[in-house]
N, CA, C, O and CB atoms as a CASP TS submission, in Angstrom:
PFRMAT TS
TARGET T0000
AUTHOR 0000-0000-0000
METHOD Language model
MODEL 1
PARENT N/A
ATOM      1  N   UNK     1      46.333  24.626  -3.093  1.00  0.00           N
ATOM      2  CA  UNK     1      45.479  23.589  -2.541  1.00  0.00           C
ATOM      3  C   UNK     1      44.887  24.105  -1.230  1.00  0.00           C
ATOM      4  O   UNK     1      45.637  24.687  -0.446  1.00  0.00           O
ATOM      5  CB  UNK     1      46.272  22.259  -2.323  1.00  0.00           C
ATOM      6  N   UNK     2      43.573  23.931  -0.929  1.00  0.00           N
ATOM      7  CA  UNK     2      43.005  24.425   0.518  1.00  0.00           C
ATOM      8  C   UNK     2      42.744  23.491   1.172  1.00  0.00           C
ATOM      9  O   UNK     2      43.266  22.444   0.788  1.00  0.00           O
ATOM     10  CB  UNK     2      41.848  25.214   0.602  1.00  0.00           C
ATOM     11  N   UNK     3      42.095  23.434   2.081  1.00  0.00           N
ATOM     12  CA  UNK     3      41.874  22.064   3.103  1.00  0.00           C
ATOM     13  C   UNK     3      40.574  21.965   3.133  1.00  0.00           C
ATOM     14  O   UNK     3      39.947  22.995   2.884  1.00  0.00           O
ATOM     15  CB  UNK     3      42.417  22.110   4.693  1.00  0.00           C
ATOM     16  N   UNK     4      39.868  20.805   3.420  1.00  0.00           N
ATOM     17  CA  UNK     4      38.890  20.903   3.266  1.00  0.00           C
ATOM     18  C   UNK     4      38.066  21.427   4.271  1.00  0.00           C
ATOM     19  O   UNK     4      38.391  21.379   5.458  1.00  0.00           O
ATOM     20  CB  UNK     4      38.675  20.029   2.886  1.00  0.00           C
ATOM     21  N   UNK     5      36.846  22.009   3.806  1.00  0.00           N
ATOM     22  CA  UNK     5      35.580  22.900   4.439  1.00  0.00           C
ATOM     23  C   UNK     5      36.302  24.509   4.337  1.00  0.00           C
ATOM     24  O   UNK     5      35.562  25.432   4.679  1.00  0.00           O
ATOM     25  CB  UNK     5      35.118  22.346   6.415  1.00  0.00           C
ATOM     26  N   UNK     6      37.610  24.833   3.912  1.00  0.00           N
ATOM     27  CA  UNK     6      38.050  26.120   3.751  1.00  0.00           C
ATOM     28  C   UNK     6      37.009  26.679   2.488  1.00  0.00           C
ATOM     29  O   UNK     6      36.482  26.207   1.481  1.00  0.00           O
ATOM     30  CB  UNK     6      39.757  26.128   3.419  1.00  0.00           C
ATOM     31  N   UNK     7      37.062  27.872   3.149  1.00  0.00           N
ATOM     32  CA  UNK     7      35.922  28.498   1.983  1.00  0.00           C
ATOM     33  C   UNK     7      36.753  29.228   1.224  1.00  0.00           C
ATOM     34  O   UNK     7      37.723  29.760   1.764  1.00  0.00           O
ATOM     35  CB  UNK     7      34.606  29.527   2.519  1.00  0.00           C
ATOM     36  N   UNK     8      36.506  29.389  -0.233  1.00  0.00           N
ATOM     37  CA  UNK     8      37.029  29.875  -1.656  1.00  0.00           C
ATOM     38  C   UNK     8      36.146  30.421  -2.390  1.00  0.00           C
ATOM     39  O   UNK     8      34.926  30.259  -2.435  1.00  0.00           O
ATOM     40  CB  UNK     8      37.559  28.899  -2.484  1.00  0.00           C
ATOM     41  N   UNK     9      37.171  31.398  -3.239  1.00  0.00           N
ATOM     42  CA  UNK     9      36.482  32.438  -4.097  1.00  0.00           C
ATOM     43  C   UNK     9      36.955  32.132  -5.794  1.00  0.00           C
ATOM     44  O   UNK     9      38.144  32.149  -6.112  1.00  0.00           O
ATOM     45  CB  UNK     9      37.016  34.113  -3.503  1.00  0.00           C
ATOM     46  N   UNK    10      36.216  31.948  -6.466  1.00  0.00           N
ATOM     47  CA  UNK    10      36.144  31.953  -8.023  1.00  0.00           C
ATOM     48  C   UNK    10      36.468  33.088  -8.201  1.00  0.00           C
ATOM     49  O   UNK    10      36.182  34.070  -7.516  1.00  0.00           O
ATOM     50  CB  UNK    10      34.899  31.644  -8.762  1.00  0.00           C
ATOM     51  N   UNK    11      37.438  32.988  -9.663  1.00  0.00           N
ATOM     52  CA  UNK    11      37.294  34.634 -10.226  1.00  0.00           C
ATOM     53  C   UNK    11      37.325  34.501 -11.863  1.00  0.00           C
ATOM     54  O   UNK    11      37.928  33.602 -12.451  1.00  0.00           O
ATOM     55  CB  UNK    11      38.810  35.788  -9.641  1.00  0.00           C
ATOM     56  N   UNK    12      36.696  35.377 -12.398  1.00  0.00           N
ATOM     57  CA  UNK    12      36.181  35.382 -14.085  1.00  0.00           C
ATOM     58  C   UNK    12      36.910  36.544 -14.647  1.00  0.00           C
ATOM     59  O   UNK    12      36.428  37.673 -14.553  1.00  0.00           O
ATOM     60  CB  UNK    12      34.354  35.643 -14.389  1.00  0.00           C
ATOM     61  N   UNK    13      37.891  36.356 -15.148  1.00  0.00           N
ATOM     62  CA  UNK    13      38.684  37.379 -15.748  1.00  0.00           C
ATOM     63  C   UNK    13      37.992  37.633 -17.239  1.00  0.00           C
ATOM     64  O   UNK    13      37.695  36.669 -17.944  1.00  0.00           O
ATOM     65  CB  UNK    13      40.308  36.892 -15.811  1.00  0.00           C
ATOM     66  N   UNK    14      37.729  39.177 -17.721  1.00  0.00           N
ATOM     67  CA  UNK    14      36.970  39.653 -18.940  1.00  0.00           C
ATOM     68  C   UNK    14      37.677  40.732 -19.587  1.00  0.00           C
ATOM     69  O   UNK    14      38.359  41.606 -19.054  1.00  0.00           O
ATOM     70  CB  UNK    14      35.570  40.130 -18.609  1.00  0.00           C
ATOM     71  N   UNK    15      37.402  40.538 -20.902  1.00  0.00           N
ATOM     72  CA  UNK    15      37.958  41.589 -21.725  1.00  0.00           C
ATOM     73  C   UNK    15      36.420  41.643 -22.347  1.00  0.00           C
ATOM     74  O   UNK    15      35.777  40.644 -22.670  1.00  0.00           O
ATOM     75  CB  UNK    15      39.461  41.217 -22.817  1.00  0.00           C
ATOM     76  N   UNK    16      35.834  43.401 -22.476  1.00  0.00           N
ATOM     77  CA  UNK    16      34.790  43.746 -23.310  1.00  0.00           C
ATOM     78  C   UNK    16      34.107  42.191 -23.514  1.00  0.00           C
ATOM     79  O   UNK    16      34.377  41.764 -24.637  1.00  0.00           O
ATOM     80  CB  UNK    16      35.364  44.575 -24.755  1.00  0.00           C
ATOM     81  N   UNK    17      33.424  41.401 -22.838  1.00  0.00           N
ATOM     82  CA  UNK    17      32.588  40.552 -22.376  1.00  0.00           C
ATOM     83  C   UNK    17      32.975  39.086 -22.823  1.00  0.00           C
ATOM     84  O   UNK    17      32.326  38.059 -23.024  1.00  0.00           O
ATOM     85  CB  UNK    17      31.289  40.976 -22.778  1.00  0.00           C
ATOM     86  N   UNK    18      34.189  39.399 -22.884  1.00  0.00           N
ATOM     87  CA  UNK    18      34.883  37.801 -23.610  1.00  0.00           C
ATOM     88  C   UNK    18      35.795  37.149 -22.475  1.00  0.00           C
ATOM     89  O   UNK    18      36.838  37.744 -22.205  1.00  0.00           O
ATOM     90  CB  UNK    18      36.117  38.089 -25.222  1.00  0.00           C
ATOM     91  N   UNK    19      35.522  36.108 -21.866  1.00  0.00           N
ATOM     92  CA  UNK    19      36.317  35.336 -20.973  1.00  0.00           C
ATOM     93  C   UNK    19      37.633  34.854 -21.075  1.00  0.00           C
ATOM     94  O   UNK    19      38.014  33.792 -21.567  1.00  0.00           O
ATOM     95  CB  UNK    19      35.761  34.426 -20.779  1.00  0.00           C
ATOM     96  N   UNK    20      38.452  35.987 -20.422  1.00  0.00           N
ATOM     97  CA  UNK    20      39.637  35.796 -20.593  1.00  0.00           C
ATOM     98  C   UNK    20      40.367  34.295 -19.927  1.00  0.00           C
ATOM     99  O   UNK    20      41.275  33.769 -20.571  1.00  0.00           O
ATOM    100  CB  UNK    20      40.139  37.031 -20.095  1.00  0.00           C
ATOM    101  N   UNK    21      39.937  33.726 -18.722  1.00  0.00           N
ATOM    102  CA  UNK    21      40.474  33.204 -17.543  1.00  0.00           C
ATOM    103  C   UNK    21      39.238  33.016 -16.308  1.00  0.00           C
ATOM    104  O   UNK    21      38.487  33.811 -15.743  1.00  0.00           O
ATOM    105  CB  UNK    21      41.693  34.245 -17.107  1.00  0.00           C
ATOM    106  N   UNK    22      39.437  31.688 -16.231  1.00  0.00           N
ATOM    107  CA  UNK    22      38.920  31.506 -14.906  1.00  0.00           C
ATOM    108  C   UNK    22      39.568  31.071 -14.023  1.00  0.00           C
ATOM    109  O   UNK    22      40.131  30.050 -14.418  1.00  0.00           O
ATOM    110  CB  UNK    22      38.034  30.871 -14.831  1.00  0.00           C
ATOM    111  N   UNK    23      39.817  31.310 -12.950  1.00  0.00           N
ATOM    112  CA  UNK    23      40.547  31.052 -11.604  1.00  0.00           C
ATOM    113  C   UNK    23      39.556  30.855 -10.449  1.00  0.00           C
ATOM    114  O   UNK    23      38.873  31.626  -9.774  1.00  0.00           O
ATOM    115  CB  UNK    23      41.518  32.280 -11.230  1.00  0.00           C
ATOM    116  N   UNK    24      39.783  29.214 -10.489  1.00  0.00           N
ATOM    117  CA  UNK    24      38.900  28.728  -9.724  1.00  0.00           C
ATOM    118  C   UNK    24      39.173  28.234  -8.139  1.00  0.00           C
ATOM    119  O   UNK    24      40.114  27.460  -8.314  1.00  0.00           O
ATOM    120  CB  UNK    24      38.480  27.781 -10.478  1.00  0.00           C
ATOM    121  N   UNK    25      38.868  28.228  -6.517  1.00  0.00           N
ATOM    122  CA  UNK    25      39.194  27.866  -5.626  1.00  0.00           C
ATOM    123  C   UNK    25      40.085  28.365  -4.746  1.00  0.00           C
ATOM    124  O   UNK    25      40.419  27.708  -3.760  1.00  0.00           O
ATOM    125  CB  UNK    25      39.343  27.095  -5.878  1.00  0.00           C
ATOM    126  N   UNK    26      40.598  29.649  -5.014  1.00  0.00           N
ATOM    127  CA  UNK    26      41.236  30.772  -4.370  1.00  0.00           C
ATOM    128  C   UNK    26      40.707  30.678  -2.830  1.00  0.00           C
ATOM    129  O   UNK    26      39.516  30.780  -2.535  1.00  0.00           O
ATOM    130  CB  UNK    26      40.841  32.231  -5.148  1.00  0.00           C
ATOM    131  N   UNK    27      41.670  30.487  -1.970  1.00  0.00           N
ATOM    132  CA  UNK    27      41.330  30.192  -0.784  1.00  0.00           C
ATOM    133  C   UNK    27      40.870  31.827  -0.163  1.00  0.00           C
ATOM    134  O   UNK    27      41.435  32.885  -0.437  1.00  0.00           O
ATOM    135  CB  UNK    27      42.622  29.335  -0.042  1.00  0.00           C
ATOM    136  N   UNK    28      39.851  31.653   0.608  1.00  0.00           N
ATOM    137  CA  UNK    28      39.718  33.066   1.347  1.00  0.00           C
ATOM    138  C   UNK    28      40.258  33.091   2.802  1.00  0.00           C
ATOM    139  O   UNK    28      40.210  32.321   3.761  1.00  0.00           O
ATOM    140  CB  UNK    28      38.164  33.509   1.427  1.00  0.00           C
ATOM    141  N   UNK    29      40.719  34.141   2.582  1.00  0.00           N
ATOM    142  CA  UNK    29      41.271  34.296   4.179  1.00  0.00           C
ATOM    143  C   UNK    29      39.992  34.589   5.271  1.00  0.00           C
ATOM    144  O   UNK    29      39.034  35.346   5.117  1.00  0.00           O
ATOM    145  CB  UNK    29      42.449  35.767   4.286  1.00  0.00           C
ATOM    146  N   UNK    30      40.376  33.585   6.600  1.00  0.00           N
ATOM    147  CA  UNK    30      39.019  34.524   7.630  1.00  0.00           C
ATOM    148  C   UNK    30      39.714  34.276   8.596  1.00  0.00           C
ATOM    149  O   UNK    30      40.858  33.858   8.417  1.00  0.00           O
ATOM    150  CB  UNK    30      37.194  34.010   7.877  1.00  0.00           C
ATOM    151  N   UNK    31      39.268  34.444   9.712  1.00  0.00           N
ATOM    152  CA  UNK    31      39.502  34.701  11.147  1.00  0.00           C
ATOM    153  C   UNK    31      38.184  34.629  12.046  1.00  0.00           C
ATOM    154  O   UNK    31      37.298  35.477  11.936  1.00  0.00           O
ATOM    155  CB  UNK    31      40.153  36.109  11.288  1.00  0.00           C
ATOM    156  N   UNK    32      38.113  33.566  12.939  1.00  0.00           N
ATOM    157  CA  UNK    32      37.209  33.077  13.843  1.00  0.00           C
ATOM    158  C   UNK    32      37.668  34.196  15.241  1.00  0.00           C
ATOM    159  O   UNK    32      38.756  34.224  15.816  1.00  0.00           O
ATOM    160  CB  UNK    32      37.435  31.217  14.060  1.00  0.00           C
ATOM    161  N   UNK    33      36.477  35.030  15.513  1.00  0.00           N
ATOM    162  CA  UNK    33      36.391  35.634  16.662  1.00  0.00           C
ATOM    163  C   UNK    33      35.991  34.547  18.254  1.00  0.00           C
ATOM    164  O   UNK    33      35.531  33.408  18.175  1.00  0.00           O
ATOM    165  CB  UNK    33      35.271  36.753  16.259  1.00  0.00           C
ATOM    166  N   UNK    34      36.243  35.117  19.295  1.00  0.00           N
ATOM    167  CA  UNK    34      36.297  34.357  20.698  1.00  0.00           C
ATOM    168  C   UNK    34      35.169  33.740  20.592  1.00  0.00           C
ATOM    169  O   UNK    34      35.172  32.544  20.884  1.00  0.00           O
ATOM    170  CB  UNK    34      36.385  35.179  22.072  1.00  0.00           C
ATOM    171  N   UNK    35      34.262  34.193  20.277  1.00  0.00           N
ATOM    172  CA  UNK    35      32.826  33.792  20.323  1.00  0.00           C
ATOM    173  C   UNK    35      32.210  32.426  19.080  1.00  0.00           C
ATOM    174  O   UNK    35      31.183  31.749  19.086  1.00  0.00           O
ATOM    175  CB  UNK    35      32.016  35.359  20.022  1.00  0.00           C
ATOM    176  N   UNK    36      33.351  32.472  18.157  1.00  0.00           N
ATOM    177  CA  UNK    36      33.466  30.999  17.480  1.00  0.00           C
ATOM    178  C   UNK    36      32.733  31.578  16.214  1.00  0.00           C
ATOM    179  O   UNK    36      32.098  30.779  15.526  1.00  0.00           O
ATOM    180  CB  UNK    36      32.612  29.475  18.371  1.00  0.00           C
ATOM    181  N   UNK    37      32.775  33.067  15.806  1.00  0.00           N
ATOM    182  CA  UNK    37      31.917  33.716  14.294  1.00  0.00           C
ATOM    183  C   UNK    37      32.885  33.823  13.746  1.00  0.00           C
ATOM    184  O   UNK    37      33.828  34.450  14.231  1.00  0.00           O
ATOM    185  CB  UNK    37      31.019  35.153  14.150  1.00  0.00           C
ATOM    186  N   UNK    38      32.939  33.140  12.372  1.00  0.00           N
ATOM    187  CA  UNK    38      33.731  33.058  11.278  1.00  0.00           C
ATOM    188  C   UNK    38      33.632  34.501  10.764  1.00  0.00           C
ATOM    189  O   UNK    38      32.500  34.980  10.823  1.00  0.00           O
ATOM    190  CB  UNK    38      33.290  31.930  10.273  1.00  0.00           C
ATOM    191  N   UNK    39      34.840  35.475  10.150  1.00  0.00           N
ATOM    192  CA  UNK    39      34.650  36.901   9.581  1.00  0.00           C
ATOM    193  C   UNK    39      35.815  36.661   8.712  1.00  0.00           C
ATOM    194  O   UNK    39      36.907  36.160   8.980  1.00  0.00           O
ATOM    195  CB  UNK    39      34.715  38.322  10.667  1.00  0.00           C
ATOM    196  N   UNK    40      35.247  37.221   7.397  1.00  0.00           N
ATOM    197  CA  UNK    40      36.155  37.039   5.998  1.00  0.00           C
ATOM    198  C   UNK    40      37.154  38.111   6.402  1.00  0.00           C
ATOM    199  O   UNK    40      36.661  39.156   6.825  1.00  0.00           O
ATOM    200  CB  UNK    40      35.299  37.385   4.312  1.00  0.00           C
ATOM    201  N   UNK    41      38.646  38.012   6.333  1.00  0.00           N
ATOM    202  CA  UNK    41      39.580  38.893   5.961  1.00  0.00           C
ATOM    203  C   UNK    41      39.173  39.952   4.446  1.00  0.00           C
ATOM    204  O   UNK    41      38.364  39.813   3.528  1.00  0.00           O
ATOM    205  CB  UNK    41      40.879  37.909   5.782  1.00  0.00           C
ATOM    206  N   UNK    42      40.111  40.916   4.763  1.00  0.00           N
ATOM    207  CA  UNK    42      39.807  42.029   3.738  1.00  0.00           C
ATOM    208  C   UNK    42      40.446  41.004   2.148  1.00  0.00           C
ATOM    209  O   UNK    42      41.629  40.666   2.124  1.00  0.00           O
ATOM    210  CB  UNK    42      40.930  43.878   4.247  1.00  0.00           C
ATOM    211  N   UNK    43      39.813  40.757   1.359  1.00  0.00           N
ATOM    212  CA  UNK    43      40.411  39.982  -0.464  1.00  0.00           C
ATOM    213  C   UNK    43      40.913  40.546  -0.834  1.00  0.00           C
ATOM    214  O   UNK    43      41.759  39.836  -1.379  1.00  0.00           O
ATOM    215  CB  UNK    43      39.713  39.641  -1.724  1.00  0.00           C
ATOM    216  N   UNK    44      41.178  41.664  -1.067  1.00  0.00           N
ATOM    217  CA  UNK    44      41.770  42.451  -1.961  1.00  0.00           C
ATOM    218  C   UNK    44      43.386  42.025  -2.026  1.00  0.00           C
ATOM    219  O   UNK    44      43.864  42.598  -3.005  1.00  0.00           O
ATOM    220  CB  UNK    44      41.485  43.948  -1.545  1.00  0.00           C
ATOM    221  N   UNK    45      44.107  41.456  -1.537  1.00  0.00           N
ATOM    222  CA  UNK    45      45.517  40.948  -1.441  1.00  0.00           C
ATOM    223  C   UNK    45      45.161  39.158  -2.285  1.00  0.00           C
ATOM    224  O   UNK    45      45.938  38.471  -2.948  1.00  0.00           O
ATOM    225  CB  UNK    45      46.160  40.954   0.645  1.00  0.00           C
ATOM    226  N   UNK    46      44.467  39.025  -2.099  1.00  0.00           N
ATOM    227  CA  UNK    46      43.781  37.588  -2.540  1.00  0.00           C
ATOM    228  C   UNK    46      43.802  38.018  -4.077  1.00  0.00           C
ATOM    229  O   UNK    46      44.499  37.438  -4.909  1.00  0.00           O
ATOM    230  CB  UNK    46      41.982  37.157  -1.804  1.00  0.00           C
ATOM    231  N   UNK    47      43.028  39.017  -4.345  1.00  0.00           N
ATOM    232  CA  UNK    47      42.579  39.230  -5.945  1.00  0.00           C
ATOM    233  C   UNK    47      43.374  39.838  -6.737  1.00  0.00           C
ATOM    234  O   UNK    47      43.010  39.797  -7.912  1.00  0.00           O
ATOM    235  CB  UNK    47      41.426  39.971  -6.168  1.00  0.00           C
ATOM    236  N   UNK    48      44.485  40.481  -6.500  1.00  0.00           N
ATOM    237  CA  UNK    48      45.443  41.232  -6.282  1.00  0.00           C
ATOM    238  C   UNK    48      46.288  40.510  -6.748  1.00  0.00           C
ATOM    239  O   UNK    48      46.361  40.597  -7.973  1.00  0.00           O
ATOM    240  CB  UNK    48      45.642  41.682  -5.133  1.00  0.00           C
ATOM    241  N   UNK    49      47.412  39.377  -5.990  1.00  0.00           N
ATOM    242  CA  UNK    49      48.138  38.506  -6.270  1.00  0.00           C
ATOM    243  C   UNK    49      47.239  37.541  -8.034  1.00  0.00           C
ATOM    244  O   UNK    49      47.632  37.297  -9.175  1.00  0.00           O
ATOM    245  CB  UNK    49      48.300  37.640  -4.611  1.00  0.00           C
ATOM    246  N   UNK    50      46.238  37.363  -7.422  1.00  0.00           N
ATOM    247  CA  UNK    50      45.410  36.258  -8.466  1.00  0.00           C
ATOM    248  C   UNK    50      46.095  36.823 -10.079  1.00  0.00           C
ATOM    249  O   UNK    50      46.830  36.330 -10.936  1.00  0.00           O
ATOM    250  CB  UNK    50      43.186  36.520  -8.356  1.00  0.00           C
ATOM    251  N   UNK    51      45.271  38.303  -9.855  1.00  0.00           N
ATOM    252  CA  UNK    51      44.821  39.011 -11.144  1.00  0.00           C
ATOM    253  C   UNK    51      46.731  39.371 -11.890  1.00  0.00           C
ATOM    254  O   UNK    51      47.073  39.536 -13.060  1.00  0.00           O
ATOM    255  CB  UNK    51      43.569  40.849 -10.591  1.00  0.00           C
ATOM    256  N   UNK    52      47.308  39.372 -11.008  1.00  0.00           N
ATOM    257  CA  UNK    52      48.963  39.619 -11.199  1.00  0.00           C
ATOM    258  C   UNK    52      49.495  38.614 -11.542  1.00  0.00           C
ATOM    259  O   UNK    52      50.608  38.862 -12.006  1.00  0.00           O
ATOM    260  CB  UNK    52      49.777  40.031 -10.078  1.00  0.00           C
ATOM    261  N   UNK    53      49.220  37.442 -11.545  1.00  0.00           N
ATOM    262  CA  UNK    53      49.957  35.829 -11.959  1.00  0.00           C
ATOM    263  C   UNK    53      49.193  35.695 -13.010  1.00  0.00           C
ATOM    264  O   UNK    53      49.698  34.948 -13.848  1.00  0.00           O
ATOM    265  CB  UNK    53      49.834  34.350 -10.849  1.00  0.00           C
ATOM    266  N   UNK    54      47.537  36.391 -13.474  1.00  0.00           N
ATOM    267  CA  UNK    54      47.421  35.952 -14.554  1.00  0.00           C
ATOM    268  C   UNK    54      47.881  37.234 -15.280  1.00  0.00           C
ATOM    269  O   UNK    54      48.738  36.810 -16.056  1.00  0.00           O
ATOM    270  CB  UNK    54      46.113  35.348 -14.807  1.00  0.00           C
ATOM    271  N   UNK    55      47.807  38.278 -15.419  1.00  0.00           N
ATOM    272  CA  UNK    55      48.528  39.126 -16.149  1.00  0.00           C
ATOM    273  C   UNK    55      49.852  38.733 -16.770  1.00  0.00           C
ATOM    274  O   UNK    55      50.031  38.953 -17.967  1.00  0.00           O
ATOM    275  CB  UNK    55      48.696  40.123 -15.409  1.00  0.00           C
ATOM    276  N   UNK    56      51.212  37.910 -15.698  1.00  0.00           N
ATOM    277  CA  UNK    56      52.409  37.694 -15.655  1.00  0.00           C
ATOM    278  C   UNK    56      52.531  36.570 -16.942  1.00  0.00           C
ATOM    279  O   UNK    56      53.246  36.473 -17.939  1.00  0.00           O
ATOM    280  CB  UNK    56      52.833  37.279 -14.167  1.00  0.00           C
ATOM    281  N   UNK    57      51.465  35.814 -16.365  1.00  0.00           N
ATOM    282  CA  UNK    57      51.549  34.600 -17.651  1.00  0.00           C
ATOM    283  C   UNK    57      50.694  35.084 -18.875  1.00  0.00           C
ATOM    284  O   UNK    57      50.890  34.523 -19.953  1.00  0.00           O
ATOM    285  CB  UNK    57      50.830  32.949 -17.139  1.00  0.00           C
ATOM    286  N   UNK    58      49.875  35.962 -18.800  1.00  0.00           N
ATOM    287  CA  UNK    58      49.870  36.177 -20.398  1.00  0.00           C
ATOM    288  C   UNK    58      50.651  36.812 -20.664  1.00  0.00           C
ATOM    289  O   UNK    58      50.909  36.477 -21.820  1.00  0.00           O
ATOM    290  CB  UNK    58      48.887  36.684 -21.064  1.00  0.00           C
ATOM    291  N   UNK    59      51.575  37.923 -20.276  1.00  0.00           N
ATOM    292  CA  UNK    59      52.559  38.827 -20.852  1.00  0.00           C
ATOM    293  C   UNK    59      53.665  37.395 -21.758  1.00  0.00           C
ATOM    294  O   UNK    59      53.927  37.172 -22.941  1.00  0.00           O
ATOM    295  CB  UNK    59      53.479  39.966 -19.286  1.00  0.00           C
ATOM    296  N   UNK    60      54.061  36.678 -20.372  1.00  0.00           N
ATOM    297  CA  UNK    60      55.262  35.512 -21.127  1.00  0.00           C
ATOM    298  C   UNK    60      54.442  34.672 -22.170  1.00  0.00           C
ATOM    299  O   UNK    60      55.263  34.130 -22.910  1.00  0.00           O
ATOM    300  CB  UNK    60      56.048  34.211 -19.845  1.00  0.00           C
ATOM    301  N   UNK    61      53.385  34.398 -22.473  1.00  0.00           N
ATOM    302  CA  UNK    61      52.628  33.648 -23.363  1.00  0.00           C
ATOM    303  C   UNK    61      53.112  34.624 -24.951  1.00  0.00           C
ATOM    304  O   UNK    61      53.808  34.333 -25.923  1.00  0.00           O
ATOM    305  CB  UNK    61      50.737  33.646 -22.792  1.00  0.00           C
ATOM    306  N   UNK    62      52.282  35.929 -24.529  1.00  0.00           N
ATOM    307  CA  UNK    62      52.807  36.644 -25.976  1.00  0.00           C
ATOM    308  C   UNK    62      53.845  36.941 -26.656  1.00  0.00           C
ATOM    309  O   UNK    62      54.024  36.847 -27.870  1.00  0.00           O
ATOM    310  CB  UNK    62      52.576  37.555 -26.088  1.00  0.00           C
ATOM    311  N   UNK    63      54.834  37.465 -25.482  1.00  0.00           N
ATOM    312  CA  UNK    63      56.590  36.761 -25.275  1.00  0.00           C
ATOM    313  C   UNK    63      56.725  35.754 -26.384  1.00  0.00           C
ATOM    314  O   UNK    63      57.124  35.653 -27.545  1.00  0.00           O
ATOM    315  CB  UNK    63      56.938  35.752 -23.582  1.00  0.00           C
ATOM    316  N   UNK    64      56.298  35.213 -25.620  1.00  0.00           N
ATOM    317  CA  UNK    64      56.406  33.680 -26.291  1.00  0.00           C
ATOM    318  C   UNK    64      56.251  33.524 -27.635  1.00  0.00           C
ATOM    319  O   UNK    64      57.098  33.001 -28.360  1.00  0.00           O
ATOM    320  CB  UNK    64      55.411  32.749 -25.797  1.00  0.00           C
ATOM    321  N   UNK    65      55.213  33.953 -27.993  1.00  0.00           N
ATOM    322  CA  UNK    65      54.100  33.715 -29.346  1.00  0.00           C
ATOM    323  C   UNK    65      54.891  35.130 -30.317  1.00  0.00           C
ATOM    324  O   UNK    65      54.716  35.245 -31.530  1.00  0.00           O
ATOM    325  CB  UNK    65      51.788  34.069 -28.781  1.00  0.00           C
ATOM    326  N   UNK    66      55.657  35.995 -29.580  1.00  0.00           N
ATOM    327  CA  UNK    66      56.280  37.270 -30.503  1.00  0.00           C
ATOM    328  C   UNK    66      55.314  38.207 -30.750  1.00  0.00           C
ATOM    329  O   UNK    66      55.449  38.901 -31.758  1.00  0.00           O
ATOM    330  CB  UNK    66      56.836  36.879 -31.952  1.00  0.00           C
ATOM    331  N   UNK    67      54.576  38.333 -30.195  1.00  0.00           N
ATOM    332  CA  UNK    67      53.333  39.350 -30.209  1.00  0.00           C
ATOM    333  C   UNK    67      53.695  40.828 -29.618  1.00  0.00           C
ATOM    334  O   UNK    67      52.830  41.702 -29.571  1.00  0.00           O
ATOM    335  CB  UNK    67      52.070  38.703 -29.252  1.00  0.00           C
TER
END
Protein backbone atom coordinates (compact mmCIF):
# COMPACT_ATOMS: atom_id res chain seq x y z
CA UNK A 1 0.00 0.00 0.00
CA UNK A 2 1.57 3.63 -0.71
CA UNK A 3 0.32 6.84 0.58
CA UNK A 4 -1.17 9.03 -1.22
CA UNK A 5 0.53 11.45 -3.97
CA UNK A 6 3.56 8.69 -3.60
CA UNK A 7 4.61 8.07 -7.04
CA UNK A 8 4.55 4.30 -8.51
CA UNK A 9 5.76 2.17 -11.13
CA UNK A 10 3.67 -0.51 -13.17
CA UNK A 11 5.37 -3.51 -14.38
CA UNK A 12 4.28 -5.96 -17.46
CA UNK A 13 5.82 -9.20 -17.09
CA UNK A 14 6.26 -11.14 -20.88
CA UNK A 15 7.03 -14.31 -22.23
CA UNK A 16 7.78 -14.12 -26.31
CA UNK A 17 4.92 -11.34 -26.36
CA UNK A 18 2.34 -13.02 -24.15
CA UNK A 19 1.45 -11.30 -20.78
CA UNK A 20 2.59 -13.11 -18.18
CA UNK A 21 1.65 -10.68 -15.02
CA UNK A 22 0.93 -7.34 -14.28
CA UNK A 23 2.15 -5.69 -11.19
CA UNK A 24 0.55 -2.72 -10.66
CA UNK A 25 1.50 0.43 -8.05
CA UNK A 26 4.97 -0.51 -6.93
CA UNK A 27 5.93 2.31 -4.84
CA UNK A 28 9.10 4.24 -6.12
CA UNK A 29 11.62 5.18 -3.95
CA UNK A 30 12.85 9.12 -4.07
CA UNK A 31 14.52 11.47 -2.00
CA UNK A 32 13.77 15.29 -1.83
CA UNK A 33 17.08 17.34 -2.02
CA UNK A 34 17.56 20.78 0.41
CA UNK A 35 16.30 22.71 -2.28
CA UNK A 36 12.75 20.81 -2.15
CA UNK A 37 13.62 18.67 -5.97
CA UNK A 38 12.11 15.43 -5.82
CA UNK A 39 15.03 12.69 -7.39
CA UNK A 40 13.95 9.01 -8.06
CA UNK A 41 16.18 6.49 -6.11
CA UNK A 42 18.13 3.93 -8.22
CA UNK A 43 14.68 0.83 -9.08
CA UNK A 44 16.52 -1.71 -9.70
CA UNK A 45 16.02 -3.22 -5.95
CA UNK A 46 12.26 -2.23 -6.59
CA UNK A 47 12.14 -4.49 -9.85
CA UNK A 48 14.29 -6.94 -8.54
CA UNK A 49 12.31 -7.92 -5.40
CA UNK A 50 8.93 -7.43 -7.78
CA UNK A 51 10.21 -9.76 -10.62
CA UNK A 52 11.44 -12.44 -7.64
CA UNK A 53 7.91 -12.73 -5.82
CA UNK A 54 6.52 -13.22 -9.14
CA UNK A 55 8.91 -15.84 -10.27
CA UNK A 56 8.49 -17.47 -6.46
CA UNK A 57 4.76 -17.76 -6.96
CA UNK A 58 4.76 -19.21 -10.24
CA UNK A 59 7.41 -21.79 -9.37
CA UNK A 60 4.79 -22.86 -6.15
CA UNK A 61 1.76 -22.55 -8.62
CA UNK A 62 3.41 -25.35 -10.92
CA UNK A 63 4.45 -27.12 -7.66
CA UNK A 64 1.24 -27.07 -7.15
CA UNK A 65 -0.37 -28.02 -10.49
CA UNK A 66 2.72 -31.04 -10.71
CA UNK A 67 4.20 -29.53 -13.64
Amino acid sequence: MTMPGMPTISLQITCRGNTLADIDALPVPVSVTPAGHIVVDPLEPIVRRAVQAFADAWQRSCDKAGL
